[in-house]
C-alpha positions as CSV (number, residue, x, y, z in Angstrom):
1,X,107.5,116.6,92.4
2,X,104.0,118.3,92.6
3,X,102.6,115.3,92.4
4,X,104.2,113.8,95.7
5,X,103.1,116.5,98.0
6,X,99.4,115.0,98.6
7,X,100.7,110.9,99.3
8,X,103.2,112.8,101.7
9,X,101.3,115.0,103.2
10,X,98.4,112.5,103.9
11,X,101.3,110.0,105.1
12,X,102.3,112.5,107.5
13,X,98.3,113.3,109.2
14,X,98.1,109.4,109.3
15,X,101.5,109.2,111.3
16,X,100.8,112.1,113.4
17,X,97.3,111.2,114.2
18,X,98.1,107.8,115.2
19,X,100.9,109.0,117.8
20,X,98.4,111.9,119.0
21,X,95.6,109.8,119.5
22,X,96.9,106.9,120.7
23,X,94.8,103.7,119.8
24,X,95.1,100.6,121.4
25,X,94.2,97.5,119.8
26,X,92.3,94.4,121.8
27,X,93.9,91.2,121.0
28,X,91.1,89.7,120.0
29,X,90.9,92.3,117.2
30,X,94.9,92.2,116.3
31,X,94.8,89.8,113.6
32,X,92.4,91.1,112.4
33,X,94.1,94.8,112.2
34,X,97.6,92.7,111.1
35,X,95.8,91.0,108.0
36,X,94.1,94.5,107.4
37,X,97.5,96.5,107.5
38,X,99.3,94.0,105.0
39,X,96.4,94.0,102.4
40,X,96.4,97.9,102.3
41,X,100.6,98.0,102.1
42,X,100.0,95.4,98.9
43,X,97.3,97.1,97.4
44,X,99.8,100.0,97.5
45,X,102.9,98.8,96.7
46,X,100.5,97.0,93.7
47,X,99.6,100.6,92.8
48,X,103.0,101.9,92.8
49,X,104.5,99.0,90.5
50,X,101.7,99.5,88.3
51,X,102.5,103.7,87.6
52,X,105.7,102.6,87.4
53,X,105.0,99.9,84.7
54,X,102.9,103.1,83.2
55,X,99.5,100.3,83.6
56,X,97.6,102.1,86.7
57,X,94.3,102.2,86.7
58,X,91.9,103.7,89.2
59,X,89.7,101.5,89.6
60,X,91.5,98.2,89.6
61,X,93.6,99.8,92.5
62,X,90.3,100.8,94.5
63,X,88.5,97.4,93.7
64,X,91.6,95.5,94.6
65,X,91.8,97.5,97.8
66,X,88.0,96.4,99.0
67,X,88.8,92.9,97.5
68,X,91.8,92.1,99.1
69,X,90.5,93.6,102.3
70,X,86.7,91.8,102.0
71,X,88.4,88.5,101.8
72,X,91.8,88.8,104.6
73,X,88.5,89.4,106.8
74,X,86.3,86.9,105.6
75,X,89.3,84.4,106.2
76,X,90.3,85.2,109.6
77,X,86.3,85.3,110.7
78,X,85.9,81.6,109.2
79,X,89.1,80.6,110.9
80,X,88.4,82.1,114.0
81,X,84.6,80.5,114.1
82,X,86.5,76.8,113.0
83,X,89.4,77.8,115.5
84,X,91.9,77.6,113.0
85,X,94.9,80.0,112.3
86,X,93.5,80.7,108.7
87,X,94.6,84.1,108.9
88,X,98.3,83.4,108.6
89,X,97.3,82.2,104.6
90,X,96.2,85.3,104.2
91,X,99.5,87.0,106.2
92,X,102.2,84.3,104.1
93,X,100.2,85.5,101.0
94,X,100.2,89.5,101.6
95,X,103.9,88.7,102.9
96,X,105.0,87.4,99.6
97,X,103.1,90.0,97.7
98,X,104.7,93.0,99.5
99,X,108.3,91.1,99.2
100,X,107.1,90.4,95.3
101,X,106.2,93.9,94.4
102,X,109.3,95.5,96.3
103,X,111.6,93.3,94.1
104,X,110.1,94.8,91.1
105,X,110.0,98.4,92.2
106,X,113.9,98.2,93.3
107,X,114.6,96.5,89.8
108,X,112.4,99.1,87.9
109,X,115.0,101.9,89.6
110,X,118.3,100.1,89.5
């Protein structure tokens, strides 16, 4: 239990800072927030399956993290330079991770 009080509590600033502040983002920049917000939620919900496997480690959560947020990037800046959509590989992929990894959390509790 003490353990959940820092992830909820930093939950909670984010949430409450986001409605106080109030950020609007250009649509040039919302796929580019969209692939950004889906690699952090699999990075997480990577990093939750992995404590819960009892396999976590540190630094494969934070290098994954940078990773898979380097490269979502790098995919929609090529795309958008080639005008292609290349950013929905990198949203289908993210998509199916997030789906993937919240199968095997619900299974690891049921």
């Amino acid at each position: 239990m003490r353990s959940l009080i820092l992830p909820v509590a930093g939950l909670l600033i984010g949430v409450l800072a986001g409605l106080i502040l109030n950020v609007n983002v250009s649509y040039e920049l919302s796929r580019y927030s969209a692939v950004a917000i889906l690699a952090a939620l699999d990075s997480v919900l990577g990093a939750v399956r992995a404590e819960l496997d009892g396999v976590y480690d540190n630094r494969i959560f934070i290098s994954g993290f940078i990773t898979n947020a380097i490269v979502a990037v790098l995919l929609t800046f090529i795309g958008d330079r080639l005008s292609l959509d290349l950013y929905l590989v990198a949203l289908i992929n993210f998509g199916f991770r997030i789906f993937n990894n919240v199968a095997l959390i619900r299974r690891h509790f049921i």
